[in-house]
Gaussian input, Z-matrix of N, CA and C with variables (Angstrom, degrees):
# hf/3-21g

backbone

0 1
 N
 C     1     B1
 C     2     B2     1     A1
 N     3     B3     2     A2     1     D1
 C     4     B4     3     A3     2     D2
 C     5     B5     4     A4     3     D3
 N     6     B6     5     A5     4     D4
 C     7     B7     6     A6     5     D5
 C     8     B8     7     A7     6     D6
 N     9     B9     8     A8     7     D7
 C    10    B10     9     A9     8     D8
 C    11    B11    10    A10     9     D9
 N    12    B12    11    A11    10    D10
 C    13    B13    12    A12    11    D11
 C    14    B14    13    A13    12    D12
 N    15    B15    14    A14    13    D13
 C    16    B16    15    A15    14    D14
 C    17    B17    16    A16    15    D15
 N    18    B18    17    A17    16    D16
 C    19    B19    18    A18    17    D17
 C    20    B20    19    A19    18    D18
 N    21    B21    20    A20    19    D19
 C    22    B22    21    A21    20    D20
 C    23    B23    22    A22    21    D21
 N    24    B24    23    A23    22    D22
 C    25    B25    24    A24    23    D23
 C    26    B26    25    A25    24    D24
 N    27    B27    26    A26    25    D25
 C    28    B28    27    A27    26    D26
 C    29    B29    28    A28    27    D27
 N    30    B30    29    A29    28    D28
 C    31    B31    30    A30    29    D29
 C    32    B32    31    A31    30    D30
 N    33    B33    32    A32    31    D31
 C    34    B34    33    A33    32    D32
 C    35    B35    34    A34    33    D33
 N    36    B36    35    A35    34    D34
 C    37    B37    36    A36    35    D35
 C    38    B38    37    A37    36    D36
 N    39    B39    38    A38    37    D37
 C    40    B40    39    A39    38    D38
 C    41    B41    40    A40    39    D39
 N    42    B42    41    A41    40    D40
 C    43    B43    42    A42    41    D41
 C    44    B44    43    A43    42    D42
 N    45    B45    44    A44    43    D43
 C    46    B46    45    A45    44    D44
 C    47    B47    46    A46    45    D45
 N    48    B48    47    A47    46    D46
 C    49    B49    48    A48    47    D47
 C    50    B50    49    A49    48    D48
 N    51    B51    50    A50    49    D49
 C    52    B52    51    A51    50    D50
 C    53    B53    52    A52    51    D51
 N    54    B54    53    A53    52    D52
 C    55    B55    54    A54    53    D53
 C    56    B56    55    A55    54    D54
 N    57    B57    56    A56    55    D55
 C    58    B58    57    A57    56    D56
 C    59    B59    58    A58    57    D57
 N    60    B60    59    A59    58    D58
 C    61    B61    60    A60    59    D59
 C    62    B62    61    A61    60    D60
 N    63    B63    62    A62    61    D61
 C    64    B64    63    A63    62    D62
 C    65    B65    64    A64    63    D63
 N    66    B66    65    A65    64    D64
 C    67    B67    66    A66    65    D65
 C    68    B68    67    A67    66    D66
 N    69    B69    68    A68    67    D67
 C    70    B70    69    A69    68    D68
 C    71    B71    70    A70    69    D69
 N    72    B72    71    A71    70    D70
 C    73    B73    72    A72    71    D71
 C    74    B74    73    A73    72    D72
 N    75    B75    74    A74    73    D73
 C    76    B76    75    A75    74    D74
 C    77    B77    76    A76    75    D75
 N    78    B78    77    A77    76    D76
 C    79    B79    78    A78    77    D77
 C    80    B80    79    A79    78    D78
 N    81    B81    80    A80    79    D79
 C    82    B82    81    A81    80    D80
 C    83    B83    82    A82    81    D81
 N    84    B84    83    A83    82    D82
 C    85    B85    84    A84    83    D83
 C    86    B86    85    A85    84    D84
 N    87    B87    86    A86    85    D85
 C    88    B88    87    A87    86    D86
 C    89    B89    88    A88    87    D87
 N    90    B90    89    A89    88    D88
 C    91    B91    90    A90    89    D89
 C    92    B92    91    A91    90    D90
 N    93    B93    92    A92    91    D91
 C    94    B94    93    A93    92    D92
 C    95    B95    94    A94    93    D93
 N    96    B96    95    A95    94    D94
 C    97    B97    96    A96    95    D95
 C    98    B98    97    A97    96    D96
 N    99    B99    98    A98    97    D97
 C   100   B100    99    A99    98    D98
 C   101   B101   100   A100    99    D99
 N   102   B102   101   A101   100   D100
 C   103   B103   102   A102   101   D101
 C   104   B104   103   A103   102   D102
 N   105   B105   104   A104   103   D103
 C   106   B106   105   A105   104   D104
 C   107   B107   106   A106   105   D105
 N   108   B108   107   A107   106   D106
 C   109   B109   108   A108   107   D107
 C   110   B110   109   A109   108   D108
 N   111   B111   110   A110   109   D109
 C   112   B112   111   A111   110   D110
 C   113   B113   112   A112   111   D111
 N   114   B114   113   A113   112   D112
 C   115   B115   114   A114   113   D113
 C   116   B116   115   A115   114   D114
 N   117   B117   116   A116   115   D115
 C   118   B118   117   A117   116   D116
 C   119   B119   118   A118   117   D117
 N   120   B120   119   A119   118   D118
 C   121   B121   120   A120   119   D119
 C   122   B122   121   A121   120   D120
 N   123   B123   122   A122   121   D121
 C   124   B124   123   A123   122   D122
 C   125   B125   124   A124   123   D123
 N   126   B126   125   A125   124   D124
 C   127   B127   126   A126   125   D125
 C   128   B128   127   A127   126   D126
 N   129   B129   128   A128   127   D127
 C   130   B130   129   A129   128   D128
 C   131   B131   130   A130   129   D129
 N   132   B132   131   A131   130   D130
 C   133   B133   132   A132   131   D131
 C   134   B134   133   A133   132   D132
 N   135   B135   134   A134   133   D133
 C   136   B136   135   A135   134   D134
 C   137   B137   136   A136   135   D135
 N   138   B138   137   A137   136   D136
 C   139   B139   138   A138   137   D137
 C   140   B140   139   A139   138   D138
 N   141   B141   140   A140   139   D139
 C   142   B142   141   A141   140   D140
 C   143   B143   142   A142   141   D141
 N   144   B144   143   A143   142   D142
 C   145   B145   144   A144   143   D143
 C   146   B146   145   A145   144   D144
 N   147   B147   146   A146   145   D145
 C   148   B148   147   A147   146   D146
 C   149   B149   148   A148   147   D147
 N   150   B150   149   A149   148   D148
 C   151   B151   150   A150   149   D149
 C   152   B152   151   A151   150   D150
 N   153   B153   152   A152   151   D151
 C   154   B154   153   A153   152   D152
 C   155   B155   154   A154   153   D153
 N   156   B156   155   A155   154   D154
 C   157   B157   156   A156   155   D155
 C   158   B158   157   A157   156   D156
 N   159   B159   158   A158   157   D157
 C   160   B160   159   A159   158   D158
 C   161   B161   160   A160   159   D159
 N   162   B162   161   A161   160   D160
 C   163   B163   162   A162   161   D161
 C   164   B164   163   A163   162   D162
 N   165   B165   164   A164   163   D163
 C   166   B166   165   A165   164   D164
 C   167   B167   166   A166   165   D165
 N   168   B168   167   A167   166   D166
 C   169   B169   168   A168   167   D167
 C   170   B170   169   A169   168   D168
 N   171   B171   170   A170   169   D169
 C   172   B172   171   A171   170   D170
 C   173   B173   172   A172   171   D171
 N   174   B174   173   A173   172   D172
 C   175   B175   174   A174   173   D173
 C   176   B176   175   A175   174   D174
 N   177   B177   176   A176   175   D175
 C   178   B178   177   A177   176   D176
 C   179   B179   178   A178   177   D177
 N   180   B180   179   A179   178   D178
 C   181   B181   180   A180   179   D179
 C   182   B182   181   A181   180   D180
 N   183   B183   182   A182   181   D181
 C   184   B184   183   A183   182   D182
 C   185   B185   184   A184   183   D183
 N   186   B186   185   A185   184   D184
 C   187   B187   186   A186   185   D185
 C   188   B188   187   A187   186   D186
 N   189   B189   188   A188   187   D187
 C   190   B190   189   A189   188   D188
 C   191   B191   190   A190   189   D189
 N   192   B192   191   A191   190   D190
 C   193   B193   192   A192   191   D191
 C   194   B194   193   A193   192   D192
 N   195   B195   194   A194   193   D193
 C   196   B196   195   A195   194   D194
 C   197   B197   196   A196   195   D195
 N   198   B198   197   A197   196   D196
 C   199   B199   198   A198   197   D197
 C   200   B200   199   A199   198   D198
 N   201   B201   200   A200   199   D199
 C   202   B202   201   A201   200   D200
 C   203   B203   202   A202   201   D201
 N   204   B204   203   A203   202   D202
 C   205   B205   204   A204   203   D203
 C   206   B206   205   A205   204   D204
 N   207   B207   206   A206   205   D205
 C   208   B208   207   A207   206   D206
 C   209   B209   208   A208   207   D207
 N   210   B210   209   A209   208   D208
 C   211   B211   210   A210   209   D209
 C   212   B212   211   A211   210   D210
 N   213   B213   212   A212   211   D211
 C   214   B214   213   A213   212   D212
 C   215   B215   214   A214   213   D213
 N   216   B216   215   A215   214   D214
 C   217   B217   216   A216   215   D215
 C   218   B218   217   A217   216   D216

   B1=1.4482
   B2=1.5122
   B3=1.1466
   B4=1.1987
   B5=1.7833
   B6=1.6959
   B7=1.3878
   B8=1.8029
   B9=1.6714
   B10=1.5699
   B11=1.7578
   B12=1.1812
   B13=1.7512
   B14=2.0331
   B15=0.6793
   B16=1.4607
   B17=1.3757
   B18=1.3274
   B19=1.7811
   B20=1.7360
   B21=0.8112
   B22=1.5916
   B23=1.5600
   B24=1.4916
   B25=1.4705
   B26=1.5975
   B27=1.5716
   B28=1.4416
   B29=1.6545
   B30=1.3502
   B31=1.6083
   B32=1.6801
   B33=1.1476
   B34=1.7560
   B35=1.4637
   B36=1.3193
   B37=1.1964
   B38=1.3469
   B39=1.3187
   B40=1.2629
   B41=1.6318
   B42=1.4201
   B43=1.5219
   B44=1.1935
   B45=1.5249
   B46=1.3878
   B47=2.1424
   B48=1.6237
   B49=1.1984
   B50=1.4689
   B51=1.0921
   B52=1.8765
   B53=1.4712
   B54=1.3884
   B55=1.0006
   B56=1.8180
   B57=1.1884
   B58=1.3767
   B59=1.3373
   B60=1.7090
   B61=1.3110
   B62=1.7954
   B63=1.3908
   B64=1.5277
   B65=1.6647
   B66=1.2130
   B67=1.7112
   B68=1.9556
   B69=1.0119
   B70=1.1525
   B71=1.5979
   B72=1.0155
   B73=1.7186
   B74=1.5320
   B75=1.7697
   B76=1.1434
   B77=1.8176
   B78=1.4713
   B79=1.6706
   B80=1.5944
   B81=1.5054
   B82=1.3903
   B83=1.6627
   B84=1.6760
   B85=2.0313
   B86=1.4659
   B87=1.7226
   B88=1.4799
   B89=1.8524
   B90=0.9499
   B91=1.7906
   B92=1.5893
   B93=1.4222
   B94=1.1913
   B95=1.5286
   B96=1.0969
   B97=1.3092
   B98=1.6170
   B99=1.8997
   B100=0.8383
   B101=1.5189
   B102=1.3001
   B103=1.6381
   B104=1.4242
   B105=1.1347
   B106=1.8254
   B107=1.4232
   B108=1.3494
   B109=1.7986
   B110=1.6356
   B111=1.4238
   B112=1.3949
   B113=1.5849
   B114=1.3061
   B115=1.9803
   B116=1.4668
   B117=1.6832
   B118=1.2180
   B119=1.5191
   B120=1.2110
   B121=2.1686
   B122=1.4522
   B123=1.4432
   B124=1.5283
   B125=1.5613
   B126=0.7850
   B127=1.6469
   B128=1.9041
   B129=1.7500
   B130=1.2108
   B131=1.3341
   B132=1.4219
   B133=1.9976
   B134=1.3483
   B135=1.2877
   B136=1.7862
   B137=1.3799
   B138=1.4624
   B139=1.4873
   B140=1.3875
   B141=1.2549
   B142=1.5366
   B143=1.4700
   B144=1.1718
   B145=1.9992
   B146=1.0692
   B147=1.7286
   B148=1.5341
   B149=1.5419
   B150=1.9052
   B151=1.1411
   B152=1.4223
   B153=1.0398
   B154=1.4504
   B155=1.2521
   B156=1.5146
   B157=1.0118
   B158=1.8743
   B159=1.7535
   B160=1.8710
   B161=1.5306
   B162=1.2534
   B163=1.1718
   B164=1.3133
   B165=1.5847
   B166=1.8447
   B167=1.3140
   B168=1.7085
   B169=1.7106
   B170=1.3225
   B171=1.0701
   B172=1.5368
   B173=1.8989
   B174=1.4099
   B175=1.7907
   B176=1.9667
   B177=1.5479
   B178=1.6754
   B179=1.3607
   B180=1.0756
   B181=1.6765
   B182=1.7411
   B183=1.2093
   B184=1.9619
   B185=1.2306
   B186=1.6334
   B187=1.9467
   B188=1.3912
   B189=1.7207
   B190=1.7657
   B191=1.0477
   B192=1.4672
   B193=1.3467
   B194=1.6940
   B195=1.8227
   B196=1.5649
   B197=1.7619
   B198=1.1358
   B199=1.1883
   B200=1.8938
   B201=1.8126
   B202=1.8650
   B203=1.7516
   B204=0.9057
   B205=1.3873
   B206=1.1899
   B207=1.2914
   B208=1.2063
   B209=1.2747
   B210=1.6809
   B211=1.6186
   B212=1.6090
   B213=1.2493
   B214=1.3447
   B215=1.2648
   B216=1.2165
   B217=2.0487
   B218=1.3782
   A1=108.26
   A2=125.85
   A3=144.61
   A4=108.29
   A5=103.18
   A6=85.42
   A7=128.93
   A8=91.29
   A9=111.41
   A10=104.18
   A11=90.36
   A12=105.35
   A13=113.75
   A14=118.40
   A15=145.25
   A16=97.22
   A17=145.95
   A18=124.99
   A19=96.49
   A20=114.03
   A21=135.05
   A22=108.40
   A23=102.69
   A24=113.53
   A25=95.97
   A26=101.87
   A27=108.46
   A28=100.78
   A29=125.65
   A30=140.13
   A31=80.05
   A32=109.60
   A33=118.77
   A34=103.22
   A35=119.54
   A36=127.99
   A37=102.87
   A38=120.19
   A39=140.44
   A40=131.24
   A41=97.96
   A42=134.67
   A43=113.18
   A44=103.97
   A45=127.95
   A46=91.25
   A47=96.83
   A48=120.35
   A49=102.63
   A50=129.60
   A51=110.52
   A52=103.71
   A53=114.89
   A54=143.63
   A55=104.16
   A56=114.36
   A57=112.73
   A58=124.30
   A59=113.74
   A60=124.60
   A61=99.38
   A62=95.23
   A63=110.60
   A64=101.31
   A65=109.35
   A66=109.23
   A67=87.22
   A68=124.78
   A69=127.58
   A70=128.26
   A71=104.58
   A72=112.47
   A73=122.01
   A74=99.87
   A75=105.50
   A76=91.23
   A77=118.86
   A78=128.89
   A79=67.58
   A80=118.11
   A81=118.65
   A82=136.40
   A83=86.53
   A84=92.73
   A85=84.65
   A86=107.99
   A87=118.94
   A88=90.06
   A89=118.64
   A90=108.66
   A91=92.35
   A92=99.62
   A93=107.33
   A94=124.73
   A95=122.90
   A96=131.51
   A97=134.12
   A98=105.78
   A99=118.43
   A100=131.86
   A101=104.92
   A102=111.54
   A103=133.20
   A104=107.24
   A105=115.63
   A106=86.72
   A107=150.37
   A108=167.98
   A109=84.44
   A110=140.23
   A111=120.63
   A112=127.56
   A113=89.69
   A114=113.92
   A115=124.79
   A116=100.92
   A117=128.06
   A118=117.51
   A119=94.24
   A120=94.34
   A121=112.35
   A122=108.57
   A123=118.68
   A124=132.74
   A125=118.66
   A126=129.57
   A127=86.67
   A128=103.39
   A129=121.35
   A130=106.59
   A131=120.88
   A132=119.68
   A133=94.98
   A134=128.65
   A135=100.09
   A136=98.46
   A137=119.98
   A138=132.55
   A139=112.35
   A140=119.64
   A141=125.06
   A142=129.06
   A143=114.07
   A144=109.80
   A145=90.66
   A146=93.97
   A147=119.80
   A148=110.43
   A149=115.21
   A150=111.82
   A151=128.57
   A152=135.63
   A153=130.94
   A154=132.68
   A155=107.88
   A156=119.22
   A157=102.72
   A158=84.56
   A159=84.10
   A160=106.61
   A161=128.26
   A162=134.54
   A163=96.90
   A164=97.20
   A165=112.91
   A166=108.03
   A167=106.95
   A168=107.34
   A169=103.09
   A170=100.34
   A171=132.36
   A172=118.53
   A173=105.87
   A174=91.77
   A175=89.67
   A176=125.08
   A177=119.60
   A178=112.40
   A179=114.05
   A180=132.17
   A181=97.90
   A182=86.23
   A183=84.63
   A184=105.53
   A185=97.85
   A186=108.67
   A187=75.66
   A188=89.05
   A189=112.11
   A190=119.92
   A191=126.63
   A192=135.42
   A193=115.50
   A194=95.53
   A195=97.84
   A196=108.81
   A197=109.14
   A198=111.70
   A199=83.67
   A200=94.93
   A201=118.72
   A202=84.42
   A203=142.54
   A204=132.93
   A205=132.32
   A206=117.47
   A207=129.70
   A208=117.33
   A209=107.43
   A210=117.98
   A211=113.39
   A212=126.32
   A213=113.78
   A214=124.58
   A215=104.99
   A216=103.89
   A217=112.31
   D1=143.45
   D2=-164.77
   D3=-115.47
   D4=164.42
   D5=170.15
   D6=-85.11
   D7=-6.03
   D8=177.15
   D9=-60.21
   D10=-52.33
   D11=-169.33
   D12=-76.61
   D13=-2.74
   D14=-177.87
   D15=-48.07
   D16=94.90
   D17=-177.08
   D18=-87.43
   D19=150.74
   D20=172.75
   D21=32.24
   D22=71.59
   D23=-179.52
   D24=-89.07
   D25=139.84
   D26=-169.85
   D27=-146.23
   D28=136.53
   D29=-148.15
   D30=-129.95
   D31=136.23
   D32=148.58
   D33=-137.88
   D34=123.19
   D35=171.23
   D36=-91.73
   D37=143.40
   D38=-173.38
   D39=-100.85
   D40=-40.27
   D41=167.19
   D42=-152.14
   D43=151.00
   D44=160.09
   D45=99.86
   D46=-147.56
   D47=-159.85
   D48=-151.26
   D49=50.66
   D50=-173.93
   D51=-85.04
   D52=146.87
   D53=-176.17
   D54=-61.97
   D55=160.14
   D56=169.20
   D57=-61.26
   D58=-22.71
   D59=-167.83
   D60=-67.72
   D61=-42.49
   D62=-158.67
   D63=-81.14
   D64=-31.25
   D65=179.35
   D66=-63.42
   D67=-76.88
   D68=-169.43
   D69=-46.23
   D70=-10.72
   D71=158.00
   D72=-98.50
   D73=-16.12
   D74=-178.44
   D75=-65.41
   D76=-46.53
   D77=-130.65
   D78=-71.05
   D79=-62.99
   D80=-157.78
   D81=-57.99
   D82=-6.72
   D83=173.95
   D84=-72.01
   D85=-62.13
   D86=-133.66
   D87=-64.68
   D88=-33.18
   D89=-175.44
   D90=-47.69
   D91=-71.96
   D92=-152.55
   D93=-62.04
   D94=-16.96
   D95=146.85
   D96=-54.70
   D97=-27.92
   D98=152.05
   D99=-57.63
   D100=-72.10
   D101=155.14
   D102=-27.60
   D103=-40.50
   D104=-172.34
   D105=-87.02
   D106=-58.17
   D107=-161.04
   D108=-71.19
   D109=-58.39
   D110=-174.98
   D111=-82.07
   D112=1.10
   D113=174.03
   D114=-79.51
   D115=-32.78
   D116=178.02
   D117=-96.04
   D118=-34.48
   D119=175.18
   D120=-85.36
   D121=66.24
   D122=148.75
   D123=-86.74
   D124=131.07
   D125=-165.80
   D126=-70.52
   D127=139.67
   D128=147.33
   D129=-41.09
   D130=130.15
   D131=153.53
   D132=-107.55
   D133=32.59
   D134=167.97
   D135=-144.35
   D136=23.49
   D137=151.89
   D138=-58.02
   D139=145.53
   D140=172.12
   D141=-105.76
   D142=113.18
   D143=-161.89
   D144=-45.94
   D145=-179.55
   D146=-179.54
   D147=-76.90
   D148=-33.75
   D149=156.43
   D150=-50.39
   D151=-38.66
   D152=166.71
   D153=-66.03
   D154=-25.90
   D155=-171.54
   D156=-63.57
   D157=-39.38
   D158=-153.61
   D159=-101.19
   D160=8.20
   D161=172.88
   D162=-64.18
   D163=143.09
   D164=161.63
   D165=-85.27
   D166=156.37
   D167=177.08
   D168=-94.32
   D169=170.70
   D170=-164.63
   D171=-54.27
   D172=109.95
   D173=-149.13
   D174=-60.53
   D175=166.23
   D176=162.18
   D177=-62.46
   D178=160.37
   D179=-167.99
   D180=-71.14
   D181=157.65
   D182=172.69
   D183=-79.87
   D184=176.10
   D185=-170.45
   D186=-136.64
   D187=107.53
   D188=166.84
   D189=-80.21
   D190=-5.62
   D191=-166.30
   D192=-90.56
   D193=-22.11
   D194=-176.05
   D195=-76.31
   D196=-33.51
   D197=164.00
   D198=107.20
   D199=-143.31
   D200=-167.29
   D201=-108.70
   D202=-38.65
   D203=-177.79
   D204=-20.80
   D205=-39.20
   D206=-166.76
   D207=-92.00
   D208=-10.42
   D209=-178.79
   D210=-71.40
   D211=121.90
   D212=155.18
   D213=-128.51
   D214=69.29
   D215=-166.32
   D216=-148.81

């Protein structure tokens, strides 16, 4: 975003008197600090949710072959 592209950019001065020159370098740090600060705040994509994190893995398949034999309980 630019300061051209800016929709409803709005200045309240609080104190003092600055000149237009000075409002306008003010607009132009703060854009641009913006810009470089929204260039850089990209989200990790190879983070792992909290769902993944906490899921259990996959129990092994049964062994149909042992049969009921082995039960004693």
């Amino acid at each position: 975003m630019t300061a051209e592209t800016a929709p409803g950019l709005r200045v309240d001065v609080r104190r003092g008197h600055p000149t237009e020159e000075e409002l306008a370098a003010v607009i132009a740090v703060v854009t641009t600090g913006y810009v470089e600060e929204s260039e850089d705040a990209r989200a990790d994509e190879s983070r792992r949710s909290r769902w993944e994190i906490s899921q259990r893995g996959l129990r092994s398949p049964l062994r149909r072959d042992l049969g009921w034999g082995g039960f004693s309980g």
